[in-house]
N, C-alpha and C positions, 0 to 999 in steps of 0.2 A: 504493500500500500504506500501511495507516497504521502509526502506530509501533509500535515492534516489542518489548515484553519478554523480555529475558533471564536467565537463570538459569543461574550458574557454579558450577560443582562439582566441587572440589578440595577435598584436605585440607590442602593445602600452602599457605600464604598466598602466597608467592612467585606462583605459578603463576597463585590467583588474580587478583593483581594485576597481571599479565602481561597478561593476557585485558580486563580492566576494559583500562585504558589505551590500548589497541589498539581496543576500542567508543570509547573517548570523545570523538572525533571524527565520526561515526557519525551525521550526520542522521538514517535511517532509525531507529533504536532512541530507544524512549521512556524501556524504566525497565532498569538494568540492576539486580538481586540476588545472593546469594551463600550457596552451602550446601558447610560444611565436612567433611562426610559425608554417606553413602549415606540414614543413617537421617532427616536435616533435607533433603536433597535432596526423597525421595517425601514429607515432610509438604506442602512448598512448592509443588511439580506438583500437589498434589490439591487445595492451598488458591488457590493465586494461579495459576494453570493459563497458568505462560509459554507464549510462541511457539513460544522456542528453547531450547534445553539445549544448553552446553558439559558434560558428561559424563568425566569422569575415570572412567579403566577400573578402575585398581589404589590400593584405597582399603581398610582397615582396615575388617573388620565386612561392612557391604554395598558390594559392589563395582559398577562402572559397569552389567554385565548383571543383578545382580541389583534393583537399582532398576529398571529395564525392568519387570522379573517381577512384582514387587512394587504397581506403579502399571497396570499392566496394558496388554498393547500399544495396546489400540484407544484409551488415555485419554495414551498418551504427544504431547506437544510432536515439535516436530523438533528432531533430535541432534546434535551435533556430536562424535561421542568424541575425547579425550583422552590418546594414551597415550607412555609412554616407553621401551617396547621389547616391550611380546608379541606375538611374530610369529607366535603361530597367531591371535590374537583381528586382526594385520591381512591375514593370510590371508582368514580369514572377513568381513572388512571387503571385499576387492576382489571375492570371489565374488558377495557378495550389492549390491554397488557403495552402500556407508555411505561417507560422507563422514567421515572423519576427520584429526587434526592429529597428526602425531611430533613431540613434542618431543625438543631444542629448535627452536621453528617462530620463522621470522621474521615479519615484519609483510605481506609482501606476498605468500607462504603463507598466511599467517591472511584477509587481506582477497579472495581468490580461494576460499576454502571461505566464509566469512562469504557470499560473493556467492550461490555455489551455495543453503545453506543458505536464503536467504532466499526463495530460488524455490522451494525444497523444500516452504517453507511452504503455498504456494498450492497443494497436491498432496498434503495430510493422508493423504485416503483410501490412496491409493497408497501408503504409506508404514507402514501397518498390515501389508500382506502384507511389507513389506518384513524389518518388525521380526521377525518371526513365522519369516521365514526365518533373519536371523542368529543368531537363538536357539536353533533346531534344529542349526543352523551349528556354534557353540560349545558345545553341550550335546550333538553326537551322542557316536557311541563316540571315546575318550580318544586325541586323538592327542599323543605324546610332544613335548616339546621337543628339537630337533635343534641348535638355536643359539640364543645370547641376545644381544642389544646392549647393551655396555659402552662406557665410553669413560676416555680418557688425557685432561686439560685438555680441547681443543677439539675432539678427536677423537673419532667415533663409529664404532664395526664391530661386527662378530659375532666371538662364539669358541664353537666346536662344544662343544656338550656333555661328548661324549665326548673332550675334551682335557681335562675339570675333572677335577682329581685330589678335593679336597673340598670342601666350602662352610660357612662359619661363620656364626654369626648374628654381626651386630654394632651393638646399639642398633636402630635402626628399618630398619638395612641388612642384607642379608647381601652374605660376603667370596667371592669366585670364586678359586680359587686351583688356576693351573694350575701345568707343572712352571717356568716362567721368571715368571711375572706372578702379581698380583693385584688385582679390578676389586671395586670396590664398587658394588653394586646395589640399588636400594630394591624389596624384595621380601622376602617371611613366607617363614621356614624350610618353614610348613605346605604353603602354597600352592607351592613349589618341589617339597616330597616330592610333593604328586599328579599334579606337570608332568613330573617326570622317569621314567623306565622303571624301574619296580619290578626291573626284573630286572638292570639294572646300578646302578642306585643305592643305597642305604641306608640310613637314618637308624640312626645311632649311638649318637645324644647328643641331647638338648634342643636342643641349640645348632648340631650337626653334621650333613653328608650325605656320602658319602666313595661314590665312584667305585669300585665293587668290581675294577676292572682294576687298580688302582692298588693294592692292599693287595698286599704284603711278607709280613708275617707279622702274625699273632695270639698274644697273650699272654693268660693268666688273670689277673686282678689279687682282691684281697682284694672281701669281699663282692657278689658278682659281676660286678662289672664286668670289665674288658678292655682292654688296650692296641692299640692299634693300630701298624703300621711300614708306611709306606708307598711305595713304589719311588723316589719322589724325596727321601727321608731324612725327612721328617715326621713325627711320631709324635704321634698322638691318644688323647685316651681313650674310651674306648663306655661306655655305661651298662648296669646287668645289664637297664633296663627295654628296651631294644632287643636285649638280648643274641641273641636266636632270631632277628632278622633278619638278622643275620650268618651266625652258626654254623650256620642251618640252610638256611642256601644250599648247593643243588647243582649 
């Protein structure tokens, strides 16, 4: 095989530089590159048309499948997705059998998909149908978040959804805050409202998503808005622009 072009794609430099260091050893790779988003990712695949693509799924603006979309499956390199906790998109990952990395991935993780990956190359064709299916995969009808993977220091687990009393944005994180803990998550308030079940979740606030099992009471507050009480002594405010998602739950 000859050498092998790479193209990394993170918005994180960390992450990036994870991935570099891990190739740099790497007889087989000729040139490795690096795109900080979705949007310089598909310039790069259309212009310098890597091998491979390391792929980060959860990225601000265009996300890892919609680069796919974007570049078009039959013009896509082979993948490597990227991710650090959406367990429907690794759902759809083992159905359709995509090679993918959880982080945090170690080095001999990383060098056993890297290996796959590279055989993958030689099997393009095959790999078209492949896209095409995890697309359908992740784009059929909406299925809910059930769990999400958080972690304490070194530790990584699930906490069921339905234990989250609410969720705050915070900086480029949002706050999971159940009735004992709270996990920080790197994930968009938006992107959480259309993950979670409209019918027990609700956006409150700009900033807020609040577990409707969990609400206590409701208060009127001055120019529309709203106080929230919630079973484990919490108390939020809603805004009047979300006001009807509340109050007009049945």
């Amino acid at each position: 095989m000859q050498g092998v072009s790479v193209l990394i794609v993170d918005d994180e430099f960390p992450a990036r530089k994870k991935i570099k260091t891990f190739l740099k050893n790497e007889s087989r790779i000729a040139s490795i590159h690096e795109a900080a988003n979705g949007e310089e990712a598909v310039k790069q695949i259309q212009a310098g048309k890597p091998d491979l693509v390391f792929l980060d799924i959860q990225m601000p603006g265009l996300n890892g499948f919609a680069v796919i979309e974007m570049v078009g499956v039959e013009n896509m390199p082979a993948v490597v997705f990227v991710t650090a906790y959406d367990q429907y998109a690794l759902e759809a990952f083992e159905v359709q059998a995509v090679d993918y990395l959880l982080k945090p991935f170690d080095r001999e993780r990383f060098k056993k998909t890297l290996a796959r990956a590279l055989q993958q190359i030689q099997f393009q064709n095959a790999q078209t149908t492949v896209f095409k299916n995890l697309l359908a995969e992740v784009n059929q009808e909406k299925k809910y978040l059930k769990r999400m993977m958080v972690n304490l220091g070194s530790r990584f687990f699930f906490v069921k959804t339905n234990e989250i009393a609410f969720i705050e944005a915070e900086e480029k994180y949002a706050k999971l805050h159940t009735e004992k803990e709270s996990y920080l998550i790197r994930e968009t308030m938006n992107n959480l409202e259309q993950r979670l079940d409209s019918e027990k979740f609700a956006r409150v606030h700009r900033s807020c998503i609040v577990n409707l099992d969990f609400i206590k009471e409701l208060h009127s507050a001055s120019h529309g808005d709203f106080q929230i009480v919630l079973k484990t002594g919490a108390q939020l405010t809603g805004s009047r622009r979300f006001r009807e998602r509340v109050f007009d739950m049945k």
